[in-house]
VOBA-1610 file (N, C-alpha, C; in pm, whole numbers, padded with zeros to 5 digits, always signed):
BEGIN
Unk+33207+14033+26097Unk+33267+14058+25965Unk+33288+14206+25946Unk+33399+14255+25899Unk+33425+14412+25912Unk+33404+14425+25754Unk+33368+14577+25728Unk+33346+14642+25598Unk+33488+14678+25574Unk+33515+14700+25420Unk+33626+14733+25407Unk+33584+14882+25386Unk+33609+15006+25371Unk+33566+15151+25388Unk+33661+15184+25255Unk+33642+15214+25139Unk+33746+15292+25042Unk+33703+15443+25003Unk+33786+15494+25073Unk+33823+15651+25066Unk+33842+15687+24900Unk+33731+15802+24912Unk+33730+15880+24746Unk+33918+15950+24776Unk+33930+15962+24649Unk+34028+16007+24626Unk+33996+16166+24603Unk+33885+16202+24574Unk+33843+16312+24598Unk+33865+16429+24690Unk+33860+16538+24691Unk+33915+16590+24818Unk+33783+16672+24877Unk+33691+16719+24980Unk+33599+16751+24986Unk+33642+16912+24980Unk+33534+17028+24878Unk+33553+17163+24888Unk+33551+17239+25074Unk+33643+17324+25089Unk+33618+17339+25255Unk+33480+17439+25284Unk+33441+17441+25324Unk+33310+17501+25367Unk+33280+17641+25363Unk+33450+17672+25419Unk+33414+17810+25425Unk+33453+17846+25244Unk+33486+17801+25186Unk+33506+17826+25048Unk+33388+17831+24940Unk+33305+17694+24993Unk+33181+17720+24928Unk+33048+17811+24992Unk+33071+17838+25085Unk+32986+17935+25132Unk+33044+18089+25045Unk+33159+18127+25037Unk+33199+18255+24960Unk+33123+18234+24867Unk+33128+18087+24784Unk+33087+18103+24634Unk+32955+18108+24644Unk+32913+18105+24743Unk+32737+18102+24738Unk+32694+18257+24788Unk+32792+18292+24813Unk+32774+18462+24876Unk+32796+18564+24730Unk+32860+18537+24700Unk+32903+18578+24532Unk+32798+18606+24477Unk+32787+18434+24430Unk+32668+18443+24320Unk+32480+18520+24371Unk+32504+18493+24478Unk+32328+18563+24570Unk+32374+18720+24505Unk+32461+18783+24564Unk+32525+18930+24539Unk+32507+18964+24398Unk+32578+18924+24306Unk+32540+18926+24164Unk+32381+18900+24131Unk+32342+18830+24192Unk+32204+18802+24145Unk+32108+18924+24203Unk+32137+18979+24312Unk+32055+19061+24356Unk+32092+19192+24260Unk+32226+19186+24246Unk+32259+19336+24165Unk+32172+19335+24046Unk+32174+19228+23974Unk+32102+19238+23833Unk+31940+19227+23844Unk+31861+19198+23940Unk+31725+19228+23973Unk+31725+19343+23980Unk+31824+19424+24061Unk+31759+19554+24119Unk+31814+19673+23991Unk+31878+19629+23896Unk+31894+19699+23802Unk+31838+19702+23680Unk+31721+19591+23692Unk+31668+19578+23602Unk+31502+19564+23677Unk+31434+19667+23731Unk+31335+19608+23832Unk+31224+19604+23689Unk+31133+19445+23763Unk+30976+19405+23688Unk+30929+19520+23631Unk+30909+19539+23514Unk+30847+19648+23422Unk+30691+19677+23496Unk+30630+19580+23503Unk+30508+19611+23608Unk+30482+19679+23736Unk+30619+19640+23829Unk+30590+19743+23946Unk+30731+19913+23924Unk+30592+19918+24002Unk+30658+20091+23996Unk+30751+20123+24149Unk+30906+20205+24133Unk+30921+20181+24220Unk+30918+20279+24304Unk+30955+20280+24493Unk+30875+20364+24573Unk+30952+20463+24579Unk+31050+20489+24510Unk+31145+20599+24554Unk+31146+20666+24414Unk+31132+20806+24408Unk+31048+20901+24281Unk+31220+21025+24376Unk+31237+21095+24240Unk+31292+21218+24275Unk+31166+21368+24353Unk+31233+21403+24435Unk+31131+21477+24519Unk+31091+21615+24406Unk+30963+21653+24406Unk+30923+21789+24395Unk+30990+21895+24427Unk+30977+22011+24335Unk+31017+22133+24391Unk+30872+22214+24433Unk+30858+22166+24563Unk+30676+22209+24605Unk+30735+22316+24720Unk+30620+22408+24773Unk+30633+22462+24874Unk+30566+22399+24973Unk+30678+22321+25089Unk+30616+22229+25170Unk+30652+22299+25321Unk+30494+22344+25391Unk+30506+22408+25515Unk+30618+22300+25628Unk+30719+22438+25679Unk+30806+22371+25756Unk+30932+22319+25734Unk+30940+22276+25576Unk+31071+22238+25541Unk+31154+22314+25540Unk+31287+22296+25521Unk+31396+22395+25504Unk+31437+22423+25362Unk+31447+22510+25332Unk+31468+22566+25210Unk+31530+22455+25105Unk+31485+22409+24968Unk+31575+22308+24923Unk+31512+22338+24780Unk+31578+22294+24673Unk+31625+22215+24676Unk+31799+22261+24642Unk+31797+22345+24641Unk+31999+22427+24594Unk+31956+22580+24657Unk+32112+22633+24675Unk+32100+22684+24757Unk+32055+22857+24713Unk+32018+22896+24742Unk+31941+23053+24709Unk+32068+23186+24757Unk+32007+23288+24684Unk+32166+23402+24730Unk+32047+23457+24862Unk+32155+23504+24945Unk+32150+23584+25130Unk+32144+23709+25107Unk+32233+23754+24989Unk+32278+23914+24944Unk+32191+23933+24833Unk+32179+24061+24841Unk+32125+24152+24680Unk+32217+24260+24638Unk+32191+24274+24541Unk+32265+24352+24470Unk+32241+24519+24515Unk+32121+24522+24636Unk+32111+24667+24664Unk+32068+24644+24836Unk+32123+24734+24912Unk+32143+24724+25084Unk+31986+24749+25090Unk+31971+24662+25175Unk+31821+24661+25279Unk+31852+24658+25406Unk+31724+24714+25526Unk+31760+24780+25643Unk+31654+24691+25704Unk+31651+24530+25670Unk+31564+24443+25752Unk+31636+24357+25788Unk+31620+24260+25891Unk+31731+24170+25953Unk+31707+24003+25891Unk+31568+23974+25825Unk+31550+23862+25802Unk+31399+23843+25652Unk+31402+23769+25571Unk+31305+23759+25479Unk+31332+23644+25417Unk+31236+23623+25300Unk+31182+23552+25156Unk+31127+23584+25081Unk+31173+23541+24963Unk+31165+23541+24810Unk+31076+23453+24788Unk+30928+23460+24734Unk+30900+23327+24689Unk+30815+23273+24563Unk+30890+23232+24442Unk+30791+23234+24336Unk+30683+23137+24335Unk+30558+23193+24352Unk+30441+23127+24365Unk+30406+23053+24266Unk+30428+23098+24197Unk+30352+23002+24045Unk+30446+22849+24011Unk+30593+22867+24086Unk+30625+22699+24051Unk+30662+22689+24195Unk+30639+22805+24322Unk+30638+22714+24431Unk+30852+22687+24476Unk+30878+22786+24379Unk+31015+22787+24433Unk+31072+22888+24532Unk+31185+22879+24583Unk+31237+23016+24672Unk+31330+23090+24594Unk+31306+23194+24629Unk+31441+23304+24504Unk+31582+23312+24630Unk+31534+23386+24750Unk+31590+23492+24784Unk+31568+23409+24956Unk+31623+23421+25058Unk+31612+23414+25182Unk+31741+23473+25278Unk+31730+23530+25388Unk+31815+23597+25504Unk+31737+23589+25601Unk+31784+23468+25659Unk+31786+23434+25796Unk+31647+23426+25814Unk+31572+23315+25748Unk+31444+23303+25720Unk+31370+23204+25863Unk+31472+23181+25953Unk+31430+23092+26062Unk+31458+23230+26183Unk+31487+23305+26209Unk+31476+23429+26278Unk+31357+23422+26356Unk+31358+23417+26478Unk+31248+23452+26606Unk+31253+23605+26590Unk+31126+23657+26590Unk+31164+23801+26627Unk+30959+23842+26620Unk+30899+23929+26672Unk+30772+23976+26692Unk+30736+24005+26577Unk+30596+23932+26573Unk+30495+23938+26468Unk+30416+24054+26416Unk+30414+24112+26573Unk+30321+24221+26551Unk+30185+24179+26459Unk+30125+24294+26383Unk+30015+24309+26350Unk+30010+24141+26211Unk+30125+24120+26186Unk+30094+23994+26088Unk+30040+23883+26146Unk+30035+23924+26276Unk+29974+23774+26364Unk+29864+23758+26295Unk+29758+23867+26243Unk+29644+23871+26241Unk+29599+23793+26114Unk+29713+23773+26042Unk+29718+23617+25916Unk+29654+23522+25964Unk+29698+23482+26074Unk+29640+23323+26127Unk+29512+23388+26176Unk+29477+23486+26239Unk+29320+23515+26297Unk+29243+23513+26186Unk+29304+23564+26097Unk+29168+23563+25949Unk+29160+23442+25910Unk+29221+23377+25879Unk+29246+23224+25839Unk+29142+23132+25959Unk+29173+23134+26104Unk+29119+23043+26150Unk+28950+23131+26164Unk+28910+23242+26188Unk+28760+23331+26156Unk+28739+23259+26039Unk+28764+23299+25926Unk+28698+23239+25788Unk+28659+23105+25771Unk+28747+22998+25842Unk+28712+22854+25838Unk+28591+22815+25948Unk+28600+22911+26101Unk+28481+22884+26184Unk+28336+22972+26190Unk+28396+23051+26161Unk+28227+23209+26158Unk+28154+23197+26012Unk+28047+23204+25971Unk+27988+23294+25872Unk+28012+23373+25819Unk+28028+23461+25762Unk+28067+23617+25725Unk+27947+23688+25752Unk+27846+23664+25694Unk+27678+23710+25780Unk+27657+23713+25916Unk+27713+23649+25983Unk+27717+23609+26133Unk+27733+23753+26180Unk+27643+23795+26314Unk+27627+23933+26355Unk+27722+23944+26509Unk+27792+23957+26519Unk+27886+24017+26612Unk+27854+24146+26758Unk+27847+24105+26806Unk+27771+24218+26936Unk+27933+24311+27028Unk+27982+24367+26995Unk+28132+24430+27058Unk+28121+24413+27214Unk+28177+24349+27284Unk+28223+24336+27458Unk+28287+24436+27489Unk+28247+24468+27606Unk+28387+24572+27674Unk+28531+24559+27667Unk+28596+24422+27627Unk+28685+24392+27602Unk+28730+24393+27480Unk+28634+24428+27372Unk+28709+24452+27248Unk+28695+24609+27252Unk+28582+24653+27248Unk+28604+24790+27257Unk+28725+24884+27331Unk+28795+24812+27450Unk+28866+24851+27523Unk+29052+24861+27441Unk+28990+24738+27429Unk+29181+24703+27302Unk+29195+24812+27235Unk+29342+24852+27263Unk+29452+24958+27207Unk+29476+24918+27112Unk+29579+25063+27121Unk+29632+25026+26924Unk+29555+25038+26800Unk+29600+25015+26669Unk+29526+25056+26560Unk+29377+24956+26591Unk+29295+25061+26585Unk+29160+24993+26572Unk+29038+25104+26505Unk+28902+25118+26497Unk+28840+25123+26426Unk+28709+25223+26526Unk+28759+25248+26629Unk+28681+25293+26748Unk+28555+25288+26813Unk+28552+25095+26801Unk+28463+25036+26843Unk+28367+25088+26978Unk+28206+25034+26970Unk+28185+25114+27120Unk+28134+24974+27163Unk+28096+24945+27293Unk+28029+24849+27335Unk+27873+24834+27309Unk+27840+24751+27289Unk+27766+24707+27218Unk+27680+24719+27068Unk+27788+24783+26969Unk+27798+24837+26834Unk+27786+24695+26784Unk+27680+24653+26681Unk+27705+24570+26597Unk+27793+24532+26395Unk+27822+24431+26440Unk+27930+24438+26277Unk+27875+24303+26270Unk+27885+24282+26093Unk+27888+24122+26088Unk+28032+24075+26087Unk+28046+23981+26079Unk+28228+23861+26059Unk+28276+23953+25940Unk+28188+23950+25803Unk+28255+24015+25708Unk+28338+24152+25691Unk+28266+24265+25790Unk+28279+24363+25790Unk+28421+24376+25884Unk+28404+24244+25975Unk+28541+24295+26084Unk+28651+24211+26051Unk+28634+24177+25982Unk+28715+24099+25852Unk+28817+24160+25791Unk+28687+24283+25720Unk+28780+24406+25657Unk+28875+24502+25759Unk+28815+24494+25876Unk+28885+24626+25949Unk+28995+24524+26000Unk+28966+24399+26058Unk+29105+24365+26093Unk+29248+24352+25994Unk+29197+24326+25858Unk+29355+24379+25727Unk+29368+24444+25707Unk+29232+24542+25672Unk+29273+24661+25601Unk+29285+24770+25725Unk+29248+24785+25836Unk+29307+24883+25901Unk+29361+24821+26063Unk+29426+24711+26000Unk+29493+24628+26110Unk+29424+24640+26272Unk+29301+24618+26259Unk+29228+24664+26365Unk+29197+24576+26479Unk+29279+24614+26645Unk+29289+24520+26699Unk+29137+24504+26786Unk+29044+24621+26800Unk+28969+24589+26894Unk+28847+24470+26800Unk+28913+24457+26643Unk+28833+24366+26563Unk+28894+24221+26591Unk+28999+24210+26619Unk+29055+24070+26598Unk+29026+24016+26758Unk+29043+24078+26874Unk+28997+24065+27003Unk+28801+24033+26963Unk+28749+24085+26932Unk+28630+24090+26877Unk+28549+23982+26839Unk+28607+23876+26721Unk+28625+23800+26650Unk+28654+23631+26700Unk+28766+23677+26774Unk+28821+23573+26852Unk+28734+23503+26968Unk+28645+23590+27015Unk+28601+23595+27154Unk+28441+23516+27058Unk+28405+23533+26992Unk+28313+23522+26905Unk+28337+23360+26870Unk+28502+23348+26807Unk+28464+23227+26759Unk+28496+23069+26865Unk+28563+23121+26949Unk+28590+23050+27075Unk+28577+23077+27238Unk+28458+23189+27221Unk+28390+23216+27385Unk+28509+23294+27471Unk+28628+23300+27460Unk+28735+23344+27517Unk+28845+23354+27393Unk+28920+23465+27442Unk+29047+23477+27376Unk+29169+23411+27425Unk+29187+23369+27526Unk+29247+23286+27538Unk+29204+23088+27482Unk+29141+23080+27448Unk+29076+22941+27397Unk+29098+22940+27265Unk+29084+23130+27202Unk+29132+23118+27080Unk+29309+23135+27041Unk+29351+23173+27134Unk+29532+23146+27124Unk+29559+22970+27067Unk+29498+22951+27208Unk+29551+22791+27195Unk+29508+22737+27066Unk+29411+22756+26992Unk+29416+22707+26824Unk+29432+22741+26748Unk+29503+22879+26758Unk+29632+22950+26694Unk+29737+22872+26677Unk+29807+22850+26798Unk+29923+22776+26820Unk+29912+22624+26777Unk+29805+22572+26772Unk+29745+22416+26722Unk+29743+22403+26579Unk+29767+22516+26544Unk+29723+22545+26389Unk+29855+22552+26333Unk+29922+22662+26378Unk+30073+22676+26340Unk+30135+22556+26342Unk+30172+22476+26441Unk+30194+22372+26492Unk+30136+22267+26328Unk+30024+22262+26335Unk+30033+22166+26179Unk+30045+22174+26094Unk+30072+22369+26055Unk+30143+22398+25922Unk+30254+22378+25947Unk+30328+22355+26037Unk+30485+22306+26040Unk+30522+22468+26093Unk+30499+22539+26126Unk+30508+22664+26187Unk+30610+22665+26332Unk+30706+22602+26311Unk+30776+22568+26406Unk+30844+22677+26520Unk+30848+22763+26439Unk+30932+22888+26489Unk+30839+22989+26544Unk+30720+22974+26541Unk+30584+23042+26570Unk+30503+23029+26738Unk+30478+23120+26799Unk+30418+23123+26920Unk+30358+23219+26914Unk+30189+23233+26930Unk+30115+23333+26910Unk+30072+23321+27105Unk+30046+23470+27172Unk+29980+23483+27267Unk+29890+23582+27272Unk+29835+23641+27159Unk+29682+23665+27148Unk+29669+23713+26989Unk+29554+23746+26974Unk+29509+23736+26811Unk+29516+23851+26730Unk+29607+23987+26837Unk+29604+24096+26740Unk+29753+24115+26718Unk+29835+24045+26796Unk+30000+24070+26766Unk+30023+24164+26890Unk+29963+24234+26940Unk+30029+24334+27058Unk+30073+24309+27144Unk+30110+24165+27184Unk+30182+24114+27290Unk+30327+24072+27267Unk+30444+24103+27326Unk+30546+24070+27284Unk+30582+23903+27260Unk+30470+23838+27347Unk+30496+23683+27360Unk+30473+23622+27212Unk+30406+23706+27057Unk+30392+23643+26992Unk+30483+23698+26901Unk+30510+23563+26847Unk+30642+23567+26755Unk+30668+23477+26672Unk+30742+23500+26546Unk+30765+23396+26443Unk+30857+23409+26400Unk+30912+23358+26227Unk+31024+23387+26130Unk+30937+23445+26022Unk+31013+23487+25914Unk+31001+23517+25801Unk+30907+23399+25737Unk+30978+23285+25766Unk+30982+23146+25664Unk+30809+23123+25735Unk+30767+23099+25857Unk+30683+23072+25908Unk+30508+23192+25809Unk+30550+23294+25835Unk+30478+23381+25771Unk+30462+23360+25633Unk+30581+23297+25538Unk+30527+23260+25420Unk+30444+23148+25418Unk+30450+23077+25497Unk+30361+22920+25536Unk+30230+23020+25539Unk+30173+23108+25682Unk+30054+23103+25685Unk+29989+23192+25543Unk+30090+23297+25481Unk+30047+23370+25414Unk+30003+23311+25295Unk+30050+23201+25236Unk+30000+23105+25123Unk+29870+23033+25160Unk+29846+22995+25273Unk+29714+22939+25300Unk+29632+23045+25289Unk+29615+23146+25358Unk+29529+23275+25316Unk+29500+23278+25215Unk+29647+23311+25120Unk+29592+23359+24967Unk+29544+23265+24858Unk+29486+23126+24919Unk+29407+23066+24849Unk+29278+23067+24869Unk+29257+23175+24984Unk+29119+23226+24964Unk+29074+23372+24909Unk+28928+23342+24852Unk+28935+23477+24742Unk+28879+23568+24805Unk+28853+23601+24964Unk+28795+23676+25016Unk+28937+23771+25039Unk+29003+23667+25141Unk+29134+23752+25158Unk+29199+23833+25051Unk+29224+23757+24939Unk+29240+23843+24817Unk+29169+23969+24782Unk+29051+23955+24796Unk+28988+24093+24768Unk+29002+24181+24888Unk+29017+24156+25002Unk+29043+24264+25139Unk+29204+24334+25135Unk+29251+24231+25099Unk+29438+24291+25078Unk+29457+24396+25000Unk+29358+24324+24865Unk+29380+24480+24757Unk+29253+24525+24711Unk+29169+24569+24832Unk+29131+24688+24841Unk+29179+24800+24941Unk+29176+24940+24879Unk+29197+25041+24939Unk+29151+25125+25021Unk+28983+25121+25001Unk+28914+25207+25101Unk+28747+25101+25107Unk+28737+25135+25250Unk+28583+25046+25262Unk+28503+25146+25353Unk+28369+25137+25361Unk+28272+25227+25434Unk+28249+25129+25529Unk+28262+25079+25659Unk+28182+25017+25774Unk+28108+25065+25871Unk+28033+25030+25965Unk+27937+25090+26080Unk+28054+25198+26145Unk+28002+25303+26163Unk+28104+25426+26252Unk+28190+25439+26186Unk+28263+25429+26081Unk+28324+25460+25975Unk+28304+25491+25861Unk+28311+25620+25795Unk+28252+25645+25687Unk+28396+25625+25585Unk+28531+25602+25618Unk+28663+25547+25557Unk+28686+25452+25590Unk+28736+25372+25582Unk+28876+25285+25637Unk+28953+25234+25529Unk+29099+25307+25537Unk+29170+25317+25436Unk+29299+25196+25498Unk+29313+25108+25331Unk+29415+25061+25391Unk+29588+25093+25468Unk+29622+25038+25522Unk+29776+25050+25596Unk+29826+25036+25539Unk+29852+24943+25385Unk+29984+24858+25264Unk+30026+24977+25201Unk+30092+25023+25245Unk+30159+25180+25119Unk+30218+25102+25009Unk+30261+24970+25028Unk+30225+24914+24859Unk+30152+24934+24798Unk+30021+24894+24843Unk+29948+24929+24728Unk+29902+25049+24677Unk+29972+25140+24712Unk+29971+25270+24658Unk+30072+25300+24563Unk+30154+25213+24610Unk+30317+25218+24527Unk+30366+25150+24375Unk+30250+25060+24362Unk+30296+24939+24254Unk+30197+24881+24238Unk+30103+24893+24115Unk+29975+24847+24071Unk+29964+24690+24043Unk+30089+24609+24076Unk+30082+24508+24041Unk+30079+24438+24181Unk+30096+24501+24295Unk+30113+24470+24449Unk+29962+24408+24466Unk+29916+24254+24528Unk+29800+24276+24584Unk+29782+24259+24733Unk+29831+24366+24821Unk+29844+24307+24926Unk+29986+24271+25032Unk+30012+24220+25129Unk+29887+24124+25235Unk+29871+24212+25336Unk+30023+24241+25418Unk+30003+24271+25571Unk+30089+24364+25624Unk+30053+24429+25727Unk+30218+24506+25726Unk+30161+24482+25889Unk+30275+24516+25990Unk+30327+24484+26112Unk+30354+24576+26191Unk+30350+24656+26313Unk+30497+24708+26345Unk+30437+24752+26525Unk+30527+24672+26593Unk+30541+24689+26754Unk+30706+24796+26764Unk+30729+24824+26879Unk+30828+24894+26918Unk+30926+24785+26936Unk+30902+24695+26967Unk+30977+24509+27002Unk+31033+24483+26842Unk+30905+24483+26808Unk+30904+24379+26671Unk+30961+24503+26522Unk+30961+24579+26534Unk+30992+24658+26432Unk+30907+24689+26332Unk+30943+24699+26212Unk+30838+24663+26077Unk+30871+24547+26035Unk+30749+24500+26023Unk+30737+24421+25882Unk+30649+24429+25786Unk+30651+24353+25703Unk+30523+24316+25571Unk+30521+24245+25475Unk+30434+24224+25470Unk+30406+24038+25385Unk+30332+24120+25237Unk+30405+24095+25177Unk+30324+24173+25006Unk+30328+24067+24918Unk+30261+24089+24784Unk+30224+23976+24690Unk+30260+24079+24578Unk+30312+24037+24446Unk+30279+24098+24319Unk+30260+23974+24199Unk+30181+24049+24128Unk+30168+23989+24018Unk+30170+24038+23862Unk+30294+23996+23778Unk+30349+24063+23719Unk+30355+23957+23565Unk+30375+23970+23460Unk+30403+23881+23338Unk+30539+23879+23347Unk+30586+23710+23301Unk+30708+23684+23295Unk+30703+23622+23146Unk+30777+23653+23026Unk+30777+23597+22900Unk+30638+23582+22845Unk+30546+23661+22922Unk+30393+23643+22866Unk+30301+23588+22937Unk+30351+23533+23004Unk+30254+23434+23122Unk+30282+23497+23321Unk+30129+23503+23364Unk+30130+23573+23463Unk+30229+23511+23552Unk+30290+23541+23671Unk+30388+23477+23781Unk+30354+23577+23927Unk+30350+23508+24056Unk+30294+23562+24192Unk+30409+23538+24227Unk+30484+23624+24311Unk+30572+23634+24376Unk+30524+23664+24526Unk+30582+23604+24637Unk+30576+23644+24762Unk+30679+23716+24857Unk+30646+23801+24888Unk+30798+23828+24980Unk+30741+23836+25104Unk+30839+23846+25202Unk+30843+23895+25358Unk+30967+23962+25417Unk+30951+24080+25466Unk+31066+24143+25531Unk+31035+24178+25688Unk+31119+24154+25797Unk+31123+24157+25889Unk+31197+24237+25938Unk+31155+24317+26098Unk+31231+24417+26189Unk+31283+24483+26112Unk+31239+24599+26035Unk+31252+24756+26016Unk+31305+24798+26090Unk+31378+24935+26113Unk+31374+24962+26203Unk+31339+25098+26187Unk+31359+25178+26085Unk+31346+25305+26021Unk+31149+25353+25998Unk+31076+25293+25996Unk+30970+25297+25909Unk+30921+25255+25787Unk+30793+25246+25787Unk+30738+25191+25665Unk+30798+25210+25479Unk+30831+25383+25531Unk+30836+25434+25360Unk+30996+25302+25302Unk+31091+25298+25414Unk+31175+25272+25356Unk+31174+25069+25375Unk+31117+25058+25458Unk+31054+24870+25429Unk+30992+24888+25306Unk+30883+24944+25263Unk+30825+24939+25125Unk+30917+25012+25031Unk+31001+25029+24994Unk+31093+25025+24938Unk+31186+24939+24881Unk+31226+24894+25049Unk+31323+24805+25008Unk+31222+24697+24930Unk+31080+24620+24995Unk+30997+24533+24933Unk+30997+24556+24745Unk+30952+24702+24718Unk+30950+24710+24601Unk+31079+24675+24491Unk+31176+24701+24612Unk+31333+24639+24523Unk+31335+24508+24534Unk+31299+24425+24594Unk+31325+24305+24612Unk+31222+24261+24477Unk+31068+24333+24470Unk+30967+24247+24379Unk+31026+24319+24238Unk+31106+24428+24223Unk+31156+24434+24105Unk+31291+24355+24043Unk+31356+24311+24168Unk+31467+24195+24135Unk+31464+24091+24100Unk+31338+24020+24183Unk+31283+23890+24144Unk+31214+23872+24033Unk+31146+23956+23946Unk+31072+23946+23849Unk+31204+23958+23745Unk+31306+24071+23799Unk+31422+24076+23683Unk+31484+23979+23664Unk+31525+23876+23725Unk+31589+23704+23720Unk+31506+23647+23656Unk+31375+23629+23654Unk+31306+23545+23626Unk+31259+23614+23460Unk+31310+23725+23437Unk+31313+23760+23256Unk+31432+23717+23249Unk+31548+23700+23294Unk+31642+23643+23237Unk+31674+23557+23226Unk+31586+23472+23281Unk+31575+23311+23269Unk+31517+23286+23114Unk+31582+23179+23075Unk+31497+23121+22935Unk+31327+23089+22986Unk+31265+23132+22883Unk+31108+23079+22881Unk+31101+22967+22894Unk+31003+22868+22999Unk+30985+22745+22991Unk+30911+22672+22801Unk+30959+22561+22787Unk+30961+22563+22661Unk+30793+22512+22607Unk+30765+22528+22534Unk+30598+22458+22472Unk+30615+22335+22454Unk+30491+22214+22554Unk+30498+22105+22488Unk+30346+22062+22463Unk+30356+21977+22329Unk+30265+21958+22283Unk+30160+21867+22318Unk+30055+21902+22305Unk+29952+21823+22399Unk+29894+21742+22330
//
């Protein structure tokens, strides 16, 4: 017995037609979730900070290259400390010799491993190290603190050879966690090959030096060695600082100044100055001098009088109520 079969008169939708309409409506539906996300969750994407983050590239808009008055350095930064912004940069990724600022990262990694009480016995090998030093003899004792002072304040290399050997048995053992160190501040542009700067192999940028120089100046020892001017140590009845800033500008505290025949001048200075009433730290760095100090600290002092002058002509951040 056969079925009789009666065909709908209907026509069936084609497939690929209702699949569009099902593509549609998913699309719309997702648009209006994601524009309206659950009041409860928070979501993972936040507008970024204006932080000073070791390693990054300058952001968040773009900063002026030029000033309004000629400088005789090849590379630097501007940097306002107190919100952590950049003013000012030229050629802030620049390889070029560290010289005596190497000795940033030696104080930094000494202070985190030695004592400051810790008693120090001088090797023939520090006593021997050239260059600005403090005219160590062999077997003269200092504590950490004292060679602390001579390595900033009178950029003293037979102290940082000294020091090094002290806190890692060899100076070469202490390179390598120099470079381990840089390396995790994001110090990219940075290669240290020993701990007083007198080797041409060590070298950085501008930008790199503001990285280590902010870690320093959150310690209050360093702060007080930068801006002081004169200290009494063993065999020294002076030791006067090197910063002719701080002879120059009472608001200067500090940090470092530099200078190989390779590497030129440099120097890493701090001021701290009132802006609309409220204190503000500015950082700078100027690189490869080529003239001498008087006229690097110069140009520095024009740069920390420019930056403070923008930042009075900025409107006051406004009062909010607590």
């Amino acid at each position: 017995m056969y079925r009789v079969r009666v065909r709908s008169t209907k026509k069936p939708a084609p497939v690929h037609g209702v699949l569009l309409i099902m593509m549609l409506v998913f699309g719309v539906f997702i648009t209006t979730r994601n524009s309206h996300p659950h009041p409860h969750i928070k979501s993972s994407v936040s507008a970024p900070a204006i932080r000073f983050i070791p390693g990054m590239p300058p952001r968040p808009r773009p900063v002026p290259s030029r000033l309004p008055f000629p400088i005789g350095e090849s590379s630097g930064v501007l940097w306002n400390l107190t919100t952590h912004q950049l003013m000012w940069q030229l050629h802030p990724n620049l390889e070029g010799g560290f010289a005596s600022t190497t000795k940033l990262m030696t104080f930094y990694l000494i202070y985190h491993r030695l004592h400051l009480s810790q008693v120090v016995t001088i090797t023939p090998q520090a006593a021997a190290t050239t260059g600005s030093d403090i005219a160590m003899h062999v077997g003269q004792r200092f504590t950490v603190r004292q060679l602390l002072y001579a390595l900033l304040m009178a950029s003293a290399n037979d102290a940082a050879v000294a020091l090094a050997d002290t806190a890692s048995h060899s100076t070469s053992a202490f390179v390598r966690l120099m470079n381990r160190t840089a390396q995790s501040f994001g110090m990219y542009h940075t290669h240290y090959q020993d701990p007083d700067g007198l080797s041409p192999g060590s070298y950085g940028s501008a930008w790199d030096l503001a990285v280590i120089a902010e870690q320093d100046l959150k310690i209050p020892l360093f702060r007080k060695i930068v801006d002081t001017k004169q200290v009494r140590l063993p065999g020294n009845p002076t030791v006067t600082n090197l910063n002719g800033l701080l002879y120059m500008d009472p608001s200067v505290i500090g940090v470092k100044t530099g200078w190989t025949t390779k590497a030129g001048f440099n120097v890493v200075f701090e001021a701290r100055r009132k802006v609309h009433g409220k204190p503000v730290t500015l950082l700078g760095i100027l690189m490869h001098g080529q003239y001498g100090f008087p006229p690097v600290d110069s140009d520095a002092e024009n740069l920390l009088n420019w930056g403070f002058s923008q930042l009075q002509r900025s409107k006051p951040l406004a009062k909010t109520s607590s």
